[in-house]
C-alpha positions as CSV (number, residue, x, y, z in Angstrom):
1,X,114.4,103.3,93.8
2,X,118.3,102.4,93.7
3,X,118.1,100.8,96.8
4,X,114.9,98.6,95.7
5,X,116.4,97.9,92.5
6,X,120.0,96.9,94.2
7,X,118.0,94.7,96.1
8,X,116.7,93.3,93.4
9,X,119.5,92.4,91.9
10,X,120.7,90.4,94.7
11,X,117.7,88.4,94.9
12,X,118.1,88.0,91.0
13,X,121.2,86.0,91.8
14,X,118.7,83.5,94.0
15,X,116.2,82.8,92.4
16,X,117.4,83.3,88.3
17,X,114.9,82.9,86.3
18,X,111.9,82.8,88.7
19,X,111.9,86.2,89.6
20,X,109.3,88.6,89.0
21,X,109.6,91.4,86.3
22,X,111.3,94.5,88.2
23,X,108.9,96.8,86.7
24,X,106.0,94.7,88.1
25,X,108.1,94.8,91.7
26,X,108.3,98.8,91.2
27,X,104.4,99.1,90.2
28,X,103.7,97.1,93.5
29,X,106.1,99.5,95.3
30,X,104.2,102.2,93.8
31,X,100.9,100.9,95.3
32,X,102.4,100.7,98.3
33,X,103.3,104.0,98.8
34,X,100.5,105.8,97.1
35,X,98.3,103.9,101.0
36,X,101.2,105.2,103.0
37,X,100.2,107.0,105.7
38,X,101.3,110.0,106.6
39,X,101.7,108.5,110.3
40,X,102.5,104.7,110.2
41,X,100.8,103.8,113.5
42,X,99.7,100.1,112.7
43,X,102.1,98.6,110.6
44,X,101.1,95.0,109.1
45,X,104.1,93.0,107.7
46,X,102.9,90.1,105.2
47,X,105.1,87.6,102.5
48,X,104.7,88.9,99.6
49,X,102.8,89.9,97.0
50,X,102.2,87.1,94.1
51,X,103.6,86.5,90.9
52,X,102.7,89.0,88.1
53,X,103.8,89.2,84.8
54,X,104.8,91.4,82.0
55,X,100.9,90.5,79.6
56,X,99.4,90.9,83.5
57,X,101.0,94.0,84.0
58,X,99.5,95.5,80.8
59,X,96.1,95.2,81.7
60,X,94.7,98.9,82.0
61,X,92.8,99.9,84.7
62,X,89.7,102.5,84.7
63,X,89.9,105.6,87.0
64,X,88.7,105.0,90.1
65,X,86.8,107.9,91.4
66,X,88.1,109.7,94.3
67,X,91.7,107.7,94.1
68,X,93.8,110.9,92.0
69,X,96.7,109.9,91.1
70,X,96.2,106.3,91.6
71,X,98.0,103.2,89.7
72,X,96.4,102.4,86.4
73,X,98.2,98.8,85.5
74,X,97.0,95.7,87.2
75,X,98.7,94.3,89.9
76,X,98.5,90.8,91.8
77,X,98.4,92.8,95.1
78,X,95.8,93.6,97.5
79,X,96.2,97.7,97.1
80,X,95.9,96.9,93.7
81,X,91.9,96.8,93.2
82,X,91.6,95.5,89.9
83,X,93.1,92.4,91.9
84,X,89.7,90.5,91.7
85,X,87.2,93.1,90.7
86,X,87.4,92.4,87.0
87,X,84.7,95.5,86.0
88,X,88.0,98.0,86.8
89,X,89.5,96.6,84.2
90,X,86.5,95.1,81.6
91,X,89.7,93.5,80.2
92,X,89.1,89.6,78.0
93,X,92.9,89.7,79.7
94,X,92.0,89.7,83.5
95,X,92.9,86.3,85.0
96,X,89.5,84.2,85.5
97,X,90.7,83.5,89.1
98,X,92.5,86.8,91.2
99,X,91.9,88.4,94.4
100,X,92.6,87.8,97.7
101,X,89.5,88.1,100.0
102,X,91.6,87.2,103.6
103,X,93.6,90.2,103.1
104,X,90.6,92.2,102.4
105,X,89.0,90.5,105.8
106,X,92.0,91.7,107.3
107,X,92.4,95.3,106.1
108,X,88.5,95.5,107.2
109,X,89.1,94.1,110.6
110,X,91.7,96.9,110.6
111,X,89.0,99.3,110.8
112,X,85.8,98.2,111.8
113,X,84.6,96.3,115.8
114,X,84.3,92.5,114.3
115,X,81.5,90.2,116.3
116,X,80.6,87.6,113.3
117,X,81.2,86.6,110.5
118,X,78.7,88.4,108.6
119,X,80.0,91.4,109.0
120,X,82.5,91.3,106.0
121,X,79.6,91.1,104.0
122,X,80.6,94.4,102.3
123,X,83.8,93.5,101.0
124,X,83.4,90.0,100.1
125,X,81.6,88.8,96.9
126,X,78.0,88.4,97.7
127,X,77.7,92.3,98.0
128,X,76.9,94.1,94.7
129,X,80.2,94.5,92.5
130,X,79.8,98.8,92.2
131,X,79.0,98.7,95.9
132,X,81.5,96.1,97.2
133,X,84.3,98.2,95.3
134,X,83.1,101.2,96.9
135,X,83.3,99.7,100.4
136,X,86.9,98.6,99.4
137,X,87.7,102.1,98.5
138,X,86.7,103.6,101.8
139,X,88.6,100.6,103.8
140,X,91.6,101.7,102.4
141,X,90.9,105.5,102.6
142,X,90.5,104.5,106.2
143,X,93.5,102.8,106.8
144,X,95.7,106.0,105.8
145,X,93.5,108.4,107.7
146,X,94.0,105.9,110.8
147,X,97.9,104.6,110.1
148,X,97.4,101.3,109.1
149,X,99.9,100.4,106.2
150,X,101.0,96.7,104.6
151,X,104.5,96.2,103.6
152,X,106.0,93.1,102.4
153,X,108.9,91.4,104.1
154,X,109.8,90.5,100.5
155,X,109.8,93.5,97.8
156,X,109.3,90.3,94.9
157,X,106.7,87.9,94.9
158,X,107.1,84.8,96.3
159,X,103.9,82.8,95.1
160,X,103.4,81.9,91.8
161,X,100.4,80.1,90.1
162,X,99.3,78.9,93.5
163,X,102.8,77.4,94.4
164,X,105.8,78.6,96.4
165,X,108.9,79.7,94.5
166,X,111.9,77.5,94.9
167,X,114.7,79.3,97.6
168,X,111.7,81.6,98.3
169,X,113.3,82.1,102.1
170,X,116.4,82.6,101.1
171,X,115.2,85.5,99.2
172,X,113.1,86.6,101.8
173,X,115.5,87.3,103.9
174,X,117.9,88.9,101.5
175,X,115.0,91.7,100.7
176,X,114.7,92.0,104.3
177,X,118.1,92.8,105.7
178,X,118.6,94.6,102.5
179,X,115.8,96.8,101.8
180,X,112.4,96.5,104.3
181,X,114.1,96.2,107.5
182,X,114.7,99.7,107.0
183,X,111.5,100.7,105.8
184,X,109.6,99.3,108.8
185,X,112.4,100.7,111.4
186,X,112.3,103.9,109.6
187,X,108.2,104.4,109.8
188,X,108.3,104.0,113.5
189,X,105.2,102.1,113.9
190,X,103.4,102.2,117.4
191,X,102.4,98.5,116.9
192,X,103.8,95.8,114.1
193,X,101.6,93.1,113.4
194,X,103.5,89.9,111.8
195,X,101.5,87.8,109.4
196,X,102.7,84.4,109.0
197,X,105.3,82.7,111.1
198,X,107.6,81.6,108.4
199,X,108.1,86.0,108.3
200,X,108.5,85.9,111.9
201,X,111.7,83.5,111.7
202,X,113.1,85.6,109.5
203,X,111.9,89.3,111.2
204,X,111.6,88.2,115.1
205,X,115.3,88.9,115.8
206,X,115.1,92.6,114.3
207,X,111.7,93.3,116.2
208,X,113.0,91.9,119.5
209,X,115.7,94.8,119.3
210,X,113.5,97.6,117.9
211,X,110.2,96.6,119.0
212,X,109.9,94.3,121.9
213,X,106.6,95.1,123.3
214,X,105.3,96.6,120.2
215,X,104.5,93.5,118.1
216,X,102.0,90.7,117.4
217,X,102.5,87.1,115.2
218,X,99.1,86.8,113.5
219,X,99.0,83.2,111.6
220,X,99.0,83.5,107.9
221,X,95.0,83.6,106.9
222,X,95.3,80.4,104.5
223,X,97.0,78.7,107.4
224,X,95.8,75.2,108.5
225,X,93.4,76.7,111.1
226,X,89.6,76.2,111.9
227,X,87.5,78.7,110.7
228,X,86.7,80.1,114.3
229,X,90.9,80.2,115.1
230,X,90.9,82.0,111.3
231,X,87.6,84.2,112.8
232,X,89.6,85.2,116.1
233,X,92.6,86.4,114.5
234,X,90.5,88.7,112.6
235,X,89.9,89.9,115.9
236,X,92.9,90.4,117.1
237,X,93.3,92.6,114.1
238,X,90.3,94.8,114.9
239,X,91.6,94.6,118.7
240,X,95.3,95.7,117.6
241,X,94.0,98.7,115.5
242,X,90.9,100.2,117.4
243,X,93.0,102.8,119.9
244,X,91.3,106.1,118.6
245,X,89.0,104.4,115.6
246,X,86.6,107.2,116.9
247,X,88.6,109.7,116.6
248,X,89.1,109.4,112.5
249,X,87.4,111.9,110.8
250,X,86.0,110.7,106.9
251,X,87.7,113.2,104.0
């Protein structure tokens, strides 16, 4: 944790007072590695997480079956999943609006053949809330049985109450020559997927170097796109990651 928290401290000096908590940066660190597989073989490389804070932070959550060891304070992060299924956390604190359902699209593009639209039924809202929490909880379990793994370009959040953080790029790039550069080189990824292109400024040079045929620019999913350009990138997701779906065995 020295380096992360070194890092930290340098973006600190950028963006003062807007930072994020460090221990909410360390909990989301410690969701991150709790899904790390124990062969990186996809990697996907998003923003950031979003803003949360200390009161956020203290909201408990229940066990979740099958997930030992697994995070118990709520997080404004897609591995976190009390991040828009409010019955893990039966809290009057949960924030009336959380979640993230494009990166739950994208995490089950990761892992399942995508035709229509329909077919995130299972993770999206319309499905059952005990059932649609259950699908999330295999999706992830499949991710680290098949390699797939989301890390952040930036270790602090960069979003917060639905608005981007003033010098937000100069930080980015500070956590990224600083801390995650590393962390992706050192996973050795067969493929990198890029999400967004304001991370691919930033990341492109790096990649170029360590992984020139090895990695894809997906556009961020809230981009300004039609839903059938937002439908096809979904695809390219569940292209990217399907070498050897077969072959995963379930736990």
């Amino acid at each position: 944790m020295d380096k992360l928290r070194k890092t930290y401290a340098a973006i600190k000096e950028i963006l003062g007072d807007n930072t994020e908590p460090l221990d909410s940066v360390e909990l989301v660190e410690a969701y991150r590695q709790y899904f790390k597989p124990e062969k990186v073989r996809f990697l996907l490389l998003a923003e950031s997480h979003v803003f949360t804070n200390d009161l956020e932070r203290q909201i408990p959550l229940q066990s979740v079956r099958g997930l030992e060891g697994y995070p118990q304070q709520y997080a404004r992060f897609v591995y976190c999943l009390g991040y828009g299924e409010k019955q893990l956390t039966n809290s009057v604190d949960h924030p009336k609006r959380d979640g993230t359902p494009q990166f739950w699209k994208i995490f089950f593009s990761c892992c399942n053949p995508i035709s229509s639209p329909d077919d995130f039924h299972p993770i999206l809202g319309k499905t059952p809330a005990n059932q649609r929490l259950r699908n999330k909880i295999e999706t992830l379990k499949q991710m680290k049985r098949r390699g797939i793994w989301l890390v952040d370009a930036s270790i602090v959040a960069l979003y917060q109450d639905g608005k981007k953080i003033p010098n937000m790029f100069d930080a980015l790039e500070t956590s990224w020559h600083s801390y995650t550069r590393d962390i992706v080189i050192s996973a050795q990824p067969d493929h990198v997927i890029c999400i967004g292109k304001g991370v691919a400024n930033v990341v492109e040079p790096d990649f170029k170097r360590h992984f020139p045929s090895a990695y894809t620019v997906i556009a961020q999913p809230n981009a300004f796109l039609s839903s059938a350009e937002h439908f096809e990138n979904y695809k390219s997701y569940s292209r990217i990651c399907s070498r050897d779906r077969s072959s995963s065995n379930p736990e």
